[in-house]
N, C-alpha and C positions, 0 to 999 in steps of 0.2 A: 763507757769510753775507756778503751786503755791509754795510759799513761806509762813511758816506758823511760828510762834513762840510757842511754847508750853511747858506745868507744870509750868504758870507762878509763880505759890503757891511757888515752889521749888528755883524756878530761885531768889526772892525774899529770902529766908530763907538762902540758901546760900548766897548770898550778905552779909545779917545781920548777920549773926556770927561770915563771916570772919570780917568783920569792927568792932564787937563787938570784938572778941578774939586780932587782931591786936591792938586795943586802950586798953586793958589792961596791956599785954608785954610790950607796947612800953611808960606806965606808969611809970613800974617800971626799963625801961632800959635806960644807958645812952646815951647821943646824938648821939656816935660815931655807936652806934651797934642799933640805932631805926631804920633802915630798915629788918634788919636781923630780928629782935625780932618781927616786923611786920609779914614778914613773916611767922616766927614758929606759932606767936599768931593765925592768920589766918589758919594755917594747923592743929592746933590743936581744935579750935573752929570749924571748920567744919568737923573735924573725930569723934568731942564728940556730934554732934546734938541728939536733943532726937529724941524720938521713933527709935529708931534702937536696932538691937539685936544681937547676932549670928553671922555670920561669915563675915555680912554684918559692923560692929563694927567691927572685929578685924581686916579686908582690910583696912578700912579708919586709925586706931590707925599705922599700923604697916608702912602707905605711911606717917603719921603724924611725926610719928619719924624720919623716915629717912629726912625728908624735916626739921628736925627743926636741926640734926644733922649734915648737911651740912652746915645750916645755921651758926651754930657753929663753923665749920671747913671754911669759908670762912670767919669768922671776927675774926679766930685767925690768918688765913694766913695775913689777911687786916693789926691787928696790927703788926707783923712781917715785912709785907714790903706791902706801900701802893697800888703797881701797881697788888697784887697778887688777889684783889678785883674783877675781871673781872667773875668768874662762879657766881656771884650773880644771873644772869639769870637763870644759871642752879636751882636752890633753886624758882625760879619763876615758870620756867616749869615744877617740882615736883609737885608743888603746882595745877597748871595747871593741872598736871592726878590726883590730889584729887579728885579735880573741876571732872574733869567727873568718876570715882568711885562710886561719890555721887551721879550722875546725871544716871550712868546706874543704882544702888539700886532702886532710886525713881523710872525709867521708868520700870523697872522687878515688883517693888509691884503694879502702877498703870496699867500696861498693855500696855504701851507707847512703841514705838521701841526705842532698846538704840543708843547712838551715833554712829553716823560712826566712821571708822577711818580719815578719812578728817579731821572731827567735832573737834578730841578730840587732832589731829595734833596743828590746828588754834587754839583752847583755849589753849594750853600749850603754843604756840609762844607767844599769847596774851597779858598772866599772865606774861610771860618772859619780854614782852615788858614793863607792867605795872610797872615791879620789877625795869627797868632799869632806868623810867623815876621816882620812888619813892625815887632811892638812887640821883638823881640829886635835887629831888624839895620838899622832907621831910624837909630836914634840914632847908634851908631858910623860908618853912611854918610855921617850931615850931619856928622857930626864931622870926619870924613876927608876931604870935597869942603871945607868949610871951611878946611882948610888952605892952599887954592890957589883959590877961590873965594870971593866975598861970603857972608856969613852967609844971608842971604833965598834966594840962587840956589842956596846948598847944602842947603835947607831945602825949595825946592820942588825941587830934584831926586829929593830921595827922597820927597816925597808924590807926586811922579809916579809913579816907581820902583813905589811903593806901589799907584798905580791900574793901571799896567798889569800887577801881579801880581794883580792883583784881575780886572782885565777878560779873562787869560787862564786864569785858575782858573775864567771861568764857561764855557770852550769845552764841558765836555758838554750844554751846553742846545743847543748846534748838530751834536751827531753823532745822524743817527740810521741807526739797523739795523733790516737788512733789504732787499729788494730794491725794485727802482724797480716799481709795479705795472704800467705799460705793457709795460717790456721784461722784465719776467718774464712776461707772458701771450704776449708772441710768438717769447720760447725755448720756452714750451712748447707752442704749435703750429706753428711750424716744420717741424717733421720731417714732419707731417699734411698740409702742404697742397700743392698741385702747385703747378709754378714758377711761372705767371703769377697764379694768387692769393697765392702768399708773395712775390712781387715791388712787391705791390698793400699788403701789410702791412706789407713793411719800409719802403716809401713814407710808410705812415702813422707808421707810431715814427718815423720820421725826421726828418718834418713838425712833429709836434706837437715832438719834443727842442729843432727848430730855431726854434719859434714861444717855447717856454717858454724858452729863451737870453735871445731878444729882446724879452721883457717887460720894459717900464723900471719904476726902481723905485717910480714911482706909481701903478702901472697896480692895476686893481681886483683882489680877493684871489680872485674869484669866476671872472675870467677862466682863470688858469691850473686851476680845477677844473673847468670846461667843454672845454678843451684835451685833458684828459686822459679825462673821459667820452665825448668825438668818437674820440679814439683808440681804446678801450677799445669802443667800440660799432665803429667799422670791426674791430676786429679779429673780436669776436661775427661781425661782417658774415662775414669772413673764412672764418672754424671752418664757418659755416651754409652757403656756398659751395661749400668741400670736402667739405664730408657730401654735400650733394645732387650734387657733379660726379660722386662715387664711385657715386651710387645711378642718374643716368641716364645712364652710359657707354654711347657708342655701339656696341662692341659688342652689349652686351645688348638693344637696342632691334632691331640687326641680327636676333639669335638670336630674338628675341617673333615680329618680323613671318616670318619665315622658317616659324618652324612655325604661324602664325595661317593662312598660305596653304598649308602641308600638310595642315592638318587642313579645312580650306574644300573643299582638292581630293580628298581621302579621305572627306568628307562627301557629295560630291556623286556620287565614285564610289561610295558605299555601295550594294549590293542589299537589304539587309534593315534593315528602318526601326530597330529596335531603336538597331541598330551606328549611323547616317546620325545618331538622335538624338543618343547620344552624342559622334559625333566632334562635331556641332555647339555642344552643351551646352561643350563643350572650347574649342571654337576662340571662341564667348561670352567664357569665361572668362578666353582671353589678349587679346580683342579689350578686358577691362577695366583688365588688367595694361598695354597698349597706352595707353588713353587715362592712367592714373595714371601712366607712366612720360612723358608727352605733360607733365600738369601737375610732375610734379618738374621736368625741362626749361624750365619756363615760371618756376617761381620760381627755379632757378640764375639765370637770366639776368637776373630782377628781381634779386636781392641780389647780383649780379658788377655790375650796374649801380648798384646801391648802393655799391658797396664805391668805385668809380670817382666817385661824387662825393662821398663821406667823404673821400677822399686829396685829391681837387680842391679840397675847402673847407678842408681842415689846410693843405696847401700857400699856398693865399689866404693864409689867417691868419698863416701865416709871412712871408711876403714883405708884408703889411700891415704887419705888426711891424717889421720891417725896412726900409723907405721912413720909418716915424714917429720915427727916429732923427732928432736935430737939429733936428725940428719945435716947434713953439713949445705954451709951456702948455695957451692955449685949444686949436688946432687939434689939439694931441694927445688932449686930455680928449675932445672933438667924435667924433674918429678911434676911441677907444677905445670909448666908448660903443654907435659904429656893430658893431665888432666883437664885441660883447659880446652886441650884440643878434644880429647874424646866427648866431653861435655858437650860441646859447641857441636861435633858430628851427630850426637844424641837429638840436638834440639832443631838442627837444621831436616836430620830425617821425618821427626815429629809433623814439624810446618809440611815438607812435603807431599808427607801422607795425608794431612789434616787438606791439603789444597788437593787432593785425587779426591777424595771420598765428598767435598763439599760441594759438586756439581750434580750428582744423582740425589741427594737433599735439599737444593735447591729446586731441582726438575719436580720432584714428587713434591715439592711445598706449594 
């Protein structure tokens, strides 16, 4: 089973805001309510991260509120009666579906699958847990850095403290299991295909791993699942290459014509018509196995030829990717779009070769 960690870019950025947003709050708040203010500082630092826009902003603002609003209703309950303190968890595991909110946005812009529901169960217990263990060992931390630091800096120490328990208690929203689908479809045709078709496949896993690297982090979400439907279609390319290289081996084409001209020359040495018809009716019947072994031969060569500009256009893309490093906003946006489009013409011609060729397959099955 693979086990993979990924958007480490994001996994990072959330951490840091919430640690950032948490040590501002918990500045300006007093002792009693510096978990709570942790909290909210955290729900709100990471509903306000930049680059966001549109409705992907007002889901994270409107779970921001409500998580810093409880947080308020659990430290009014607190000072009213101190046993009433107990759904602080709850205000954690709000916190916790922030955490993956954020984390489905970034996977939908980059093209990533978004969390399970498993995922985003465990990160809200998580955050829950981390809440529970910050209203126990805040206090005594600000206490302790107080001793040899200002009151404020010992104060946002541990509301940071606090965010980055919080931002690493959401890492299962970033693991996920199971294998990469490109390179488990080409461990398991590997063994299948002869060298210069699996030379032609490993080219393309190679390609697309090396295009999807160099996806920067604004690029469109859509790109990297066209990357990988190119791959995924050369490799199809690939499997249909080695079926048909196997069915018109030139041997066997040797063996067809060898007895089509024994039985031609036995047909024509025939004396008695009976026998003369049959070798003929015979030598008919390989002269068809001749021409359908003629047309298998014809589409190897159409789909080896295919397969040779599937890798040519992965390899493009990659080394396009690659040159747009350090390029400027617009010219990148410009660049990408150009790419997106050739991709997309790539994969659309693919389907509709794939839907000509899938009727006489069908016929003959």
């Amino acid at each position: 089973m693979d086990v993979r960690f990924v958007d480490h870019s994001h996994f990072q950025r959330a951490a840091g805001f919430a640690a950032l947003g948490a040590a501002v709050l918990a500045v300006v708040a007093p002792q009693s309510a510096l978990v709570p203010a942790a909290v909210a500082g955290s729900a709100f630092a990471v509903s306000l991260a930049p680059r966001l826009a549109g409705a992907a902003r007002k889901r994270r603002i409107v779970a921001a509120v409500a998580c810093a609003l409880l947080c308020a209703a659990i430290l009014c309950a607190a000072i009213l009666d101190a046993r009433a303190a107990w759904p602080l968890p709850l205000s954690g595991a709000l916190l916790g579906l922030l955490f993956a909110v954020a984390r489905r946005d970034s996977a939908r812009a980059a093209g990533w699958a978004v969390p399970s529901t498993a995922a985003v169960a465990l990160a809200a217990a998580l955050v829950a847990g981390a809440v529970l263990l910050a209203s126990i060992a805040s206090a005594p931390l600000a206490s302790a850095l107080a001793a040899i630091l200002p009151g404020w800096i010992a104060s946002g120490a541990s509301g940071a403290a606090f965010g980055l328990w919080a931002g690493f208690a959401a890492a299962p929203l970033h693991v996920e299991i199971g294998g990469d689908p490109v390179e488990a479809r080409l461990s398991a045709l590997r063994a299948s295909l002869p060298a210069e078709v699996r030379g032609l496949a490993e080219r393309a896993a190679e390609a697309r791993r090396g295009a999807a690297e160099e996806l920067p982090a604004g690029a469109r979400g859509d790109l990297r699942g066209l990357l990988d439907a190119l791959a995924l279609a050369a490799l199809d390319v690939a499997e249909r290459t080695a079926s048909l290289s196997r069915s018109a081996a030139p041997p066997l084409e040797d063996d067809l014509q060898r007895r089509f001209a024994q039985l031609t020359k036995s047909a024509e040495g025939a004396e008695d018509p009976a026998a003369r018809s049959s070798y003929q009716r015979a030598a008919e019947a390989l002269e068809g196995q001749l021409e359908h072994f003629r047309r298998v031969r014809r589409a190897r060569e159409r789909a080896l030829a295919r397969l040779h500009e599937d890798v040519a256009n992965l390899e493009r893309a990659r080394f396009s990717l690659t040159l747009l490093r350090g390029a400027g906003a617009e010219r990148g946006a410009t660049e990408l779009t150009l790419l997106h489009d050739r991709l997309q013409h790539g994969a659309l011609a693919f389907e509709a070769e794939d839907e000509l060729a899938a009727p006489p397959e069908r016929a003959r099955a």
